[in-house]
C-alpha positions in Angstrom: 10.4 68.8 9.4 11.4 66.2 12.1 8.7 64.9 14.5 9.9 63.5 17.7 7.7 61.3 19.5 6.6 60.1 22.8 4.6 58.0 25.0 1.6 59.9 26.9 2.4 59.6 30.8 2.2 61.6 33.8 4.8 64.1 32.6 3.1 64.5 28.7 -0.4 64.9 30.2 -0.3 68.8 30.1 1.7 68.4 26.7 -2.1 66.9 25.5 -4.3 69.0 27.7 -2.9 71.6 25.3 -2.7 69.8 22.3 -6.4 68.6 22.7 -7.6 72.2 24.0 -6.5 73.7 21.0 -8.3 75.1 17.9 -9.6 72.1 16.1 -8.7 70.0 18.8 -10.2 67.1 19.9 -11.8 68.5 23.2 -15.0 67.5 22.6 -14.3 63.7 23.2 -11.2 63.8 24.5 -10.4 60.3 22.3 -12.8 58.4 25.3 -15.1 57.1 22.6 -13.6 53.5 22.4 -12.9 53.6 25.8 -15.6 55.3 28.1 -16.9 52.3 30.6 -20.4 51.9 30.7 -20.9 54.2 33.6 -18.4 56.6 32.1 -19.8 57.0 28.6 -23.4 57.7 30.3 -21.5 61.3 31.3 -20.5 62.9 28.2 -20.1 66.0 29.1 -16.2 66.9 28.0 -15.4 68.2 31.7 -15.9 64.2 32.5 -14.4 62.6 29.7 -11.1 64.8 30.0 -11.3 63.4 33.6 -11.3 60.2 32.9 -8.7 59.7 29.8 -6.6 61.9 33.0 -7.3 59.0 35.2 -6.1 56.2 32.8 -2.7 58.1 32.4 -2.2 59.0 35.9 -2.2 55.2 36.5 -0.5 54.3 33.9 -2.4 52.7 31.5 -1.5 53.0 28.3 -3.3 55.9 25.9 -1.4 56.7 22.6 1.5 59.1 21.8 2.1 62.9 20.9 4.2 64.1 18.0 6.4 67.1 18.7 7.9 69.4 16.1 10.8 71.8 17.6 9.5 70.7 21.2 5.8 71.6 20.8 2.9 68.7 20.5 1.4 68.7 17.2 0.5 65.2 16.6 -1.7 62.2 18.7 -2.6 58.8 17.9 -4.6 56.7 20.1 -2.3 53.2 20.4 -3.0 50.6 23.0 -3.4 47.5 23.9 -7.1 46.2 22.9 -8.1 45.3 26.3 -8.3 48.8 27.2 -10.9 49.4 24.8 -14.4 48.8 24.5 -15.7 46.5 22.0 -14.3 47.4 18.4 -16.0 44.8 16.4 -13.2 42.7 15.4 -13.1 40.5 19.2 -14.6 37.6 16.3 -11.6 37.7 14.4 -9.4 34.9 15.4 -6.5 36.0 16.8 -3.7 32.9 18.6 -4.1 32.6 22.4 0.0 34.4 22.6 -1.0 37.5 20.1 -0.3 40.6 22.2 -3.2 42.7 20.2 -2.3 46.8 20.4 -5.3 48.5 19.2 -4.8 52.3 16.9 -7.9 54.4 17.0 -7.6 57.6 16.1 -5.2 60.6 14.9 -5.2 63.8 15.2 -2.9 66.6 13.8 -3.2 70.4 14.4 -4.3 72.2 11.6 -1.4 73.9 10.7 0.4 70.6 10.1 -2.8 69.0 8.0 -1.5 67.8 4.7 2.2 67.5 5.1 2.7 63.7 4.9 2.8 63.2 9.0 0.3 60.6 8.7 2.9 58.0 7.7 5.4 58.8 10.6 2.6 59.1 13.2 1.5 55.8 12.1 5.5 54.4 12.0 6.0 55.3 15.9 2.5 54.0 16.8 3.6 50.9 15.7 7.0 50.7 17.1 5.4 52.2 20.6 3.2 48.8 20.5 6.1 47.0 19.6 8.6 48.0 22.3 5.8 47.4 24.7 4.9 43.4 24.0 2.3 43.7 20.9 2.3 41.2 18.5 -0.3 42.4 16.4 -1.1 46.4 15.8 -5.0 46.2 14.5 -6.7 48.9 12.7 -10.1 49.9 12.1 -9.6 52.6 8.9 -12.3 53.4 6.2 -12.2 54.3 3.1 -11.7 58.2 1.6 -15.4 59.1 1.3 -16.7 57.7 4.2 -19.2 60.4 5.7 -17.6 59.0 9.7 -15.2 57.6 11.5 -12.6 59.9 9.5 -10.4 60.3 12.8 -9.3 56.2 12.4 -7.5 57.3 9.0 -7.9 56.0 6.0 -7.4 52.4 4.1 -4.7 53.1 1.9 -2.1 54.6 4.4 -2.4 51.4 6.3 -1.7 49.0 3.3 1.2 51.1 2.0 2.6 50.3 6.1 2.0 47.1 5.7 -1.5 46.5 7.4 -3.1 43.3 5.7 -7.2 43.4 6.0 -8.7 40.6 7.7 -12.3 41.7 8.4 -15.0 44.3 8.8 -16.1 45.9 11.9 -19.6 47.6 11.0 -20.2 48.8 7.3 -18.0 51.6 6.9 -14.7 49.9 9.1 -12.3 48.1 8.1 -9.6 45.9 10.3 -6.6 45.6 9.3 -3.6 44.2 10.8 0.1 44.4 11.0 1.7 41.5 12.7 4.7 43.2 14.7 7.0 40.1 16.3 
């Protein structure tokens, strides 16, 4: 099984739309939960939240990237540079004024696909998606197996055996971890 992958932009936003829409998708927040503006996040309605992750690729900010199998999306992960994200609870963590900090927030994979080892190579081309666009740093915010939330951010281990080193904690149940990428 061979995922290809590829940056979300104007031409990959139906590619999502479907993705997302589908069963088990991720419709209901359309990954705008680290992102939503204060005025956006007081409508949380899905209609407006879809509109609004729409808006931020339509102008080209970045978003994350989908993972095809034989031409059809089957993969997301959230990857992009911190700035473009609300607070995560790691802006304390000293980071030099030159980092280039790429935040990864979330992953999804469609059911079918659950379970086959695609977590490592989704989390491989989010980091080399931060890299070929400037990052420095990819930072992380995974918990650990039996955590009762934030599941979607993945899980400690897969990010140490990548290479992630932890350097803090972002609430009780989050851990950061970064991967230092120039």
């Amino acid at each position: 099984m061979e995922l290809v992958f590829h940056e979300v932009d104007r031409s990959r936003w139906s590619d999502l739309e479907r993705l997302f829409e589908s069963r088990g998708g991720p419709k209901y927040c359309w990954c705008m939960v680290w992102r939503a503006t204060p005025g956006e996040a007081k409508a949380r309605d899905r209609a407006s939240r879809k509109a609004a992750l729409e808006r931020r690729v339509r102008t080209g900010i970045p978003v994350g990237i989908l993972g095809y199998l034989e031409g059809e999306p089957v993969a997301w992960c959230s990857i992009a540079p911190r700035t473009t994200y609300r607070r995560l609870g790691s802006e304390d963590i000293a980071v030099a004024p030159q980092d280039n900090v790429w935040s990864l927030v979330c992953f999804f994979v469609s059911r079918q696909y659950r379970r086959q080892r695609l977590m490592p190579c989704l989390l491989e081309a989010a980091v080399e998606q931060a890299r070929r666009r400037g990052a420095t740093i990819v930072e992380a915010y995974p918990v650990d197996a039996d955590s009762p939330s934030y599941r979607f951010m993945g899980f400690v281990p897969a990010f140490r055996v990548a290479g992630f080193r932890e350097v803090g904690r972002a609430g009780t149940r989050r851990h950061v971890m970064r991967l230092h990428v120039r």
